[in-house]
C-alpha positions as CSV (number, residue, x, y, z in Angstrom):
1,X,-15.7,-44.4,0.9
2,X,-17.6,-47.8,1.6
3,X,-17.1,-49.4,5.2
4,X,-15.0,-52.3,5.3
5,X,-18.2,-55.0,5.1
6,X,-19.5,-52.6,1.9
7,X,-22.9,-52.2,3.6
8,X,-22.3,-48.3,4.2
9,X,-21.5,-45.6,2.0
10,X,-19.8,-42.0,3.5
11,X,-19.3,-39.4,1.3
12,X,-18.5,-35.5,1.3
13,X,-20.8,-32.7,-0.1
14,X,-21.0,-28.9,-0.3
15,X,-25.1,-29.1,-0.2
16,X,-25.6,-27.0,2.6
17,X,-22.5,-25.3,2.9
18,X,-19.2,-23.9,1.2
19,X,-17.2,-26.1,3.1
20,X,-17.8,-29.6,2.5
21,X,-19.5,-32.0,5.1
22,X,-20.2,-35.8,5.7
23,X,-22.9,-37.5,4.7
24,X,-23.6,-41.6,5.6
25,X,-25.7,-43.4,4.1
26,X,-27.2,-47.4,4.2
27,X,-26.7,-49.7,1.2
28,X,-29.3,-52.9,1.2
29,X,-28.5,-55.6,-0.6
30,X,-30.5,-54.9,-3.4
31,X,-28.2,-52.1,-4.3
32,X,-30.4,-49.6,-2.9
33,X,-29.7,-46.4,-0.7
34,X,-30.9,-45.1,2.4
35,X,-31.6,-41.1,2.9
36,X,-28.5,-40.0,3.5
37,X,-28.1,-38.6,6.8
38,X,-25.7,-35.5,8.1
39,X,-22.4,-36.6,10.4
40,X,-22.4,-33.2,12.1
41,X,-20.4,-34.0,14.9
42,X,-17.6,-35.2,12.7
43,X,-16.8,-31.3,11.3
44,X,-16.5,-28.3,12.1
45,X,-18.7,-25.0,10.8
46,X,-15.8,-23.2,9.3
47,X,-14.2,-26.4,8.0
48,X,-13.6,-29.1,4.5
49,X,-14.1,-32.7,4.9
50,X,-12.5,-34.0,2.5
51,X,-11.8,-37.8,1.2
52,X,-13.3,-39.3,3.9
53,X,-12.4,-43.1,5.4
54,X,-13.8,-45.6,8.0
55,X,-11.7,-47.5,10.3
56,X,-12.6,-50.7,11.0
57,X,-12.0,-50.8,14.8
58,X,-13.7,-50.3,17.8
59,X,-15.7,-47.3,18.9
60,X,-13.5,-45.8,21.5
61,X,-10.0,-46.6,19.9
62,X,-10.1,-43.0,18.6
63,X,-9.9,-40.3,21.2
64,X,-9.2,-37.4,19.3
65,X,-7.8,-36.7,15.6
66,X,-5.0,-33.8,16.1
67,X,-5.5,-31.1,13.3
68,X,-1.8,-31.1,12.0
69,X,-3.0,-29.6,9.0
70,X,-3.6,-26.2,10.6
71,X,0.1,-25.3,10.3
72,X,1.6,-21.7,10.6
73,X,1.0,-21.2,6.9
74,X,-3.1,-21.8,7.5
75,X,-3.2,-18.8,9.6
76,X,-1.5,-16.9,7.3
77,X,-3.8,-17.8,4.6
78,X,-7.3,-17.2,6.6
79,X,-5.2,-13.8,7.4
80,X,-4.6,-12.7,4.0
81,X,-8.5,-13.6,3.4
82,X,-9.8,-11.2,6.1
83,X,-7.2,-8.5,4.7
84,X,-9.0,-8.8,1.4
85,X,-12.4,-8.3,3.3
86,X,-11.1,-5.3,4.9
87,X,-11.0,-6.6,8.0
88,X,-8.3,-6.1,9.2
89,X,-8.7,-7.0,13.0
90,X,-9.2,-10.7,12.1
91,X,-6.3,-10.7,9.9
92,X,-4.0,-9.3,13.0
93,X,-5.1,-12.1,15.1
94,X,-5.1,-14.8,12.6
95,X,-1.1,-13.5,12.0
96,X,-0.2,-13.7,15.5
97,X,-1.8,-17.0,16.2
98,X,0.7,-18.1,12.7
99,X,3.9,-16.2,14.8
100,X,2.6,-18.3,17.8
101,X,3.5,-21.5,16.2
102,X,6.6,-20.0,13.4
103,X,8.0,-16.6,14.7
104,X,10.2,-16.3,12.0
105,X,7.6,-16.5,9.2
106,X,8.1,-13.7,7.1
107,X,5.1,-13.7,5.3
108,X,3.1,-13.5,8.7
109,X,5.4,-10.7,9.6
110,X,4.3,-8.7,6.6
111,X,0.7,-9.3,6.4
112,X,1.0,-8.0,10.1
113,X,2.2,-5.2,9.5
114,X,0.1,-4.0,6.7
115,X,-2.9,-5.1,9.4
116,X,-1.3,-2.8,12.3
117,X,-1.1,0.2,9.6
118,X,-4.5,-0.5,9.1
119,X,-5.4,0.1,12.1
120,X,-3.7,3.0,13.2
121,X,-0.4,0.4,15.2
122,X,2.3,2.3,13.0
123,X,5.6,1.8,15.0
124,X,3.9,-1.6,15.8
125,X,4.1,-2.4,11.9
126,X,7.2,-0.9,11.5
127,X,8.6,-3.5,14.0
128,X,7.4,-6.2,11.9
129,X,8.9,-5.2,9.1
130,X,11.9,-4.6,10.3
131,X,12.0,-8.3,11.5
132,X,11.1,-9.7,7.9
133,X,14.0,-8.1,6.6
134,X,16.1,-9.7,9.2
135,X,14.8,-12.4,8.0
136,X,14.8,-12.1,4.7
137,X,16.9,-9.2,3.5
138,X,15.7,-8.9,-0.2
139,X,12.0,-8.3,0.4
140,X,11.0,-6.2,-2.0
141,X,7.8,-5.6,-0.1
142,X,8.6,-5.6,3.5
143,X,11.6,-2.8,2.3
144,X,9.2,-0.7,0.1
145,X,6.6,-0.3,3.0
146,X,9.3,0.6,5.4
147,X,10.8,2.6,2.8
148,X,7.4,4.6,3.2
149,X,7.0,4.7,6.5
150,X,10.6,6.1,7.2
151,X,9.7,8.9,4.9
152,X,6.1,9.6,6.6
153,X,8.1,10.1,10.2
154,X,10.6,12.2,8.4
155,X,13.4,9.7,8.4
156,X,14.6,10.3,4.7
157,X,17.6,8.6,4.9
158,X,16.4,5.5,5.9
159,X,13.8,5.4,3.3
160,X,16.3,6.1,0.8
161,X,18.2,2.9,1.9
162,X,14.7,0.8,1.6
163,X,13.7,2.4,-1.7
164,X,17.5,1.6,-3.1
165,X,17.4,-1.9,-2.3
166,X,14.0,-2.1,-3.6
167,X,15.3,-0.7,-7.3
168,X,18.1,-3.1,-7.3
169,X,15.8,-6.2,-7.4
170,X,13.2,-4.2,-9.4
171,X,14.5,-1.5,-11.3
172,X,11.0,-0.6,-13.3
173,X,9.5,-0.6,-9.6
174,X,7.3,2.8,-11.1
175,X,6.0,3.9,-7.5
176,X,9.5,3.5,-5.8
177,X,11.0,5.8,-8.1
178,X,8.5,7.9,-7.8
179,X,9.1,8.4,-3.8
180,X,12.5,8.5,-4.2
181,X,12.0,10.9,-6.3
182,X,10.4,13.1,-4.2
183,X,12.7,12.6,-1.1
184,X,15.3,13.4,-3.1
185,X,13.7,16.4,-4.0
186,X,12.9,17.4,-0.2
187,X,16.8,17.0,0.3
188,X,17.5,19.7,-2.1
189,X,18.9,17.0,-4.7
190,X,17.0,18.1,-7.2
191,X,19.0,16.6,-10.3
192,X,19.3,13.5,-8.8
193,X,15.2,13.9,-7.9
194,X,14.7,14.4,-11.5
195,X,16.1,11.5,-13.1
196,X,13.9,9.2,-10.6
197,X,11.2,11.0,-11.4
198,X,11.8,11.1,-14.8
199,X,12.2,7.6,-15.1
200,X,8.8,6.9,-13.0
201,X,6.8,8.9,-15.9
202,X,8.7,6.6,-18.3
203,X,7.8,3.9,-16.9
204,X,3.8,5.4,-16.0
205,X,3.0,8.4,-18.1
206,X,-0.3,9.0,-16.0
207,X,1.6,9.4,-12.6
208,X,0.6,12.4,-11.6
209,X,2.2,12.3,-8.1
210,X,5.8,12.6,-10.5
211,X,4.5,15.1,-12.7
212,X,3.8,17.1,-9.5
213,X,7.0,16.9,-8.1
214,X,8.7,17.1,-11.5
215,X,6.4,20.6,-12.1
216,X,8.5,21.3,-8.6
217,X,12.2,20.3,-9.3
218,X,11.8,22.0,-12.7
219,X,10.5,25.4,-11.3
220,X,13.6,24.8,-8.9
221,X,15.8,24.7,-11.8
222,X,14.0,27.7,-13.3
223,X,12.9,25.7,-16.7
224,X,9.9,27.5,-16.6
225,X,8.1,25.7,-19.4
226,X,9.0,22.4,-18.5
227,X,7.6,23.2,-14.6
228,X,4.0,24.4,-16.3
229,X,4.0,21.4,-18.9
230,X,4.0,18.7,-15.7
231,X,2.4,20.8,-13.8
232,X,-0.7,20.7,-16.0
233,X,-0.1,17.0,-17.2
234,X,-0.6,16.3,-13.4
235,X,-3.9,18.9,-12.4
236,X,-5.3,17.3,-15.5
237,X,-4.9,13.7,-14.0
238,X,-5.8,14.2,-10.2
239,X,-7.1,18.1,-9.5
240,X,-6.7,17.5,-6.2
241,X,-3.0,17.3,-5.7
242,X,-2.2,21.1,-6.3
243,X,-1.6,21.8,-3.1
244,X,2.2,22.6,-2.9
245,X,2.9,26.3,-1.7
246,X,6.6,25.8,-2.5
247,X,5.9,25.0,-5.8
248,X,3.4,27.9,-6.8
249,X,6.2,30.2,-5.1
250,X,8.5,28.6,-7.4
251,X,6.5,29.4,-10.6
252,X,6.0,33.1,-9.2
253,X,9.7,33.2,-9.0
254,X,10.6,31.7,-12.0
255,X,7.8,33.8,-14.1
256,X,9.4,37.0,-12.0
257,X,12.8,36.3,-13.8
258,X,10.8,35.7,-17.0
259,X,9.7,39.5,-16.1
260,X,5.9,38.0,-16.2
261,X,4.7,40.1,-13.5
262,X,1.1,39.1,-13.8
263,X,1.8,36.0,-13.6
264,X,4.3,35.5,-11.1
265,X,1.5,37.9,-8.8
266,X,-1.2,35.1,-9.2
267,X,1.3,32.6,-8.6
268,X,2.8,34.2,-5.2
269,X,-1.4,34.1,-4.4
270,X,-1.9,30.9,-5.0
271,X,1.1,29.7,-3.3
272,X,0.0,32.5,-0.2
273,X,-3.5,30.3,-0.4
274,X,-1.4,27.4,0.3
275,X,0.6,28.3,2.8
276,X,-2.1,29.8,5.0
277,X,-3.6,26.6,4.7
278,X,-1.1,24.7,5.7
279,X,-0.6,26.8,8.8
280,X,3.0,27.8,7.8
281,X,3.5,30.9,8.9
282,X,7.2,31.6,8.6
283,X,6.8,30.6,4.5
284,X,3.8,32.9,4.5
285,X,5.3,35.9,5.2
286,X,8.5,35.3,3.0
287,X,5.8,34.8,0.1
288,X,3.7,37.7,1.1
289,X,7.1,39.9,0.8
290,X,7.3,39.2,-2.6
291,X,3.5,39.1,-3.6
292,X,4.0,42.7,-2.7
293,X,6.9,43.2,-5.2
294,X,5.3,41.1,-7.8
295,X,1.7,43.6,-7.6
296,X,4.0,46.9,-7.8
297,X,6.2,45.4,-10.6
298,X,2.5,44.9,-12.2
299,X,1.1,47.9,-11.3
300,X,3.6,49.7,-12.6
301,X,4.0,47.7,-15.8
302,X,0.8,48.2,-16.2
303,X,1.3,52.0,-15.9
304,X,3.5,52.4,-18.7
305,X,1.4,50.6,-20.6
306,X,-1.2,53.3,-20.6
307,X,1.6,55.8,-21.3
């Protein structure tokens, strides 16, 4: 931008920064340009200055400029930034200083949340989410994350409720059917488990969290072979998530009926394993009963073999 008597030339430039800062420089009148020289003062570190003007007026008639572009939606920006970085501390302050000027921005409310889970504020987060489905009751977010926290503090109802509302807005939502899947499951609905569960390996055949729990509703069923098919579909994708004892003990029971004694004994160990693990000690010793019956139904099996 040129001065109002053309005889000075300010301009913006990202040469020594990210952000773009002010430069003034002198033309003669020959045309020709003066080193340009760095306005400082004029910006801030962590600031643009962009499209800049002169004012043709007097040097004090301009106290201060009032930065009505920092608006509650700035903060949530710079927020969502520091959430990216992983940190997670900035992006919890930036969201509060966004509430400060709009409490009933939703997407502060969320980002919020997911910053207080972060670091380790759970009933804090839960709080905001709540208010950003006050405030805006079809979140699909805001009711799939308290959809998962409800089920973490053993609240299954209420996460069904979330998950539901989630499905209705996006019914090929593959992680939501998934979870409801396996709450359903841990309610003893174990039909109704399957079909989500089912429908979240349609949608992802590599979910092995599903397989899992399908490998469990199906041993509950007593399908045998359809238990052992998911069950190794989802070991092959993540080893680490065989660590169910109820479902080994279901596979020992449903290879016992199968009159697979061997078997259902490696099973019942394997689902012992678990247990002890797990520190549960009333399923441990109803597991342990029938590892016992399983080894003498093996033993003796084995017996008659020899004869």
């Amino acid at each position: 931008s040129f001065s109002p008597n053309g005889k000075w030339l300010v301009f913006s430039s990202k040469a020594n920064s990210p952000y773009t800062q002010l430069f003034l420089t002198h033309i003669d009148e020959g045309g020709n340009s003066s080193p340009a020289v760095l306005l400082e003062h004029l910006t801030s570190q962590d600031r643009a200055a962009n499209i800049p003007e002169f004012v043709n007026t007097t040097p004090t008639a301009i106290t201060k400029i009032h930065e009505d572009f920092l608006n509650d939606y700035s903060f949530v920006r710079a927020a969502n930034e520091f959430f990216k970085a992983g940190d997670f501390a900035n992006a919890e302050q930036q969201c509060m200083k966004a509430l400060e000027l709009n409490p009933d921005n939703v997407e502060a409310h969320c980002t919020l949340a997911y910053a207080l889970e972060h670091n380790g504020k759970f009933q804090e987060s839960v709080n905001h989410l709540l208010k950003a489905i006050q405030l805006e009751p079809q979140r699909v977010d805001a009711r799939y994350n308290l959809g998962q926290a409800m089920a973490r503090q053993g609240k299954l109802n209420e996460a069904i409720e979330h998950f539901s509302v989630v499905l209705k807005h996006e019914p090929e939502h593959n992680k939501v059917h998934g979870s409801l899947g396996s709450i359903l499951l841990a309610k003893g609905a174990i039909q109704e488990a399957t079909v989500h569960l089912l429908e979240a390996i349609r949608i992802d055949p590599d979910n092995a969290e599903a397989h899992y729990s399908i490998a469990l509703a199906m041993a509950g069923r007593h399908k045998l072979d359809e238990a052992l098919l998911h069950y190794e579909k989802a070991v092959e994708l993540r080893p680490g998530i065989d660590i169910s004892p109820a479902l080994h003990y279901g596979l020992a029971m449903n290879y016992g009926e199968a009159r697979r004694f061997r078997e259902a004994e490696q099973s019942a160990q394997k689902a012992l394993d678990l247990a002890r693990t797990a520190g549960d000690k009333a399923f441990e010793r109803e597991i342990a009963k029938w590892l016992e019956i399983y080894k003498g139904l093996n033993s003796s099996g084995k017996t008659r073999d020899k004869k």
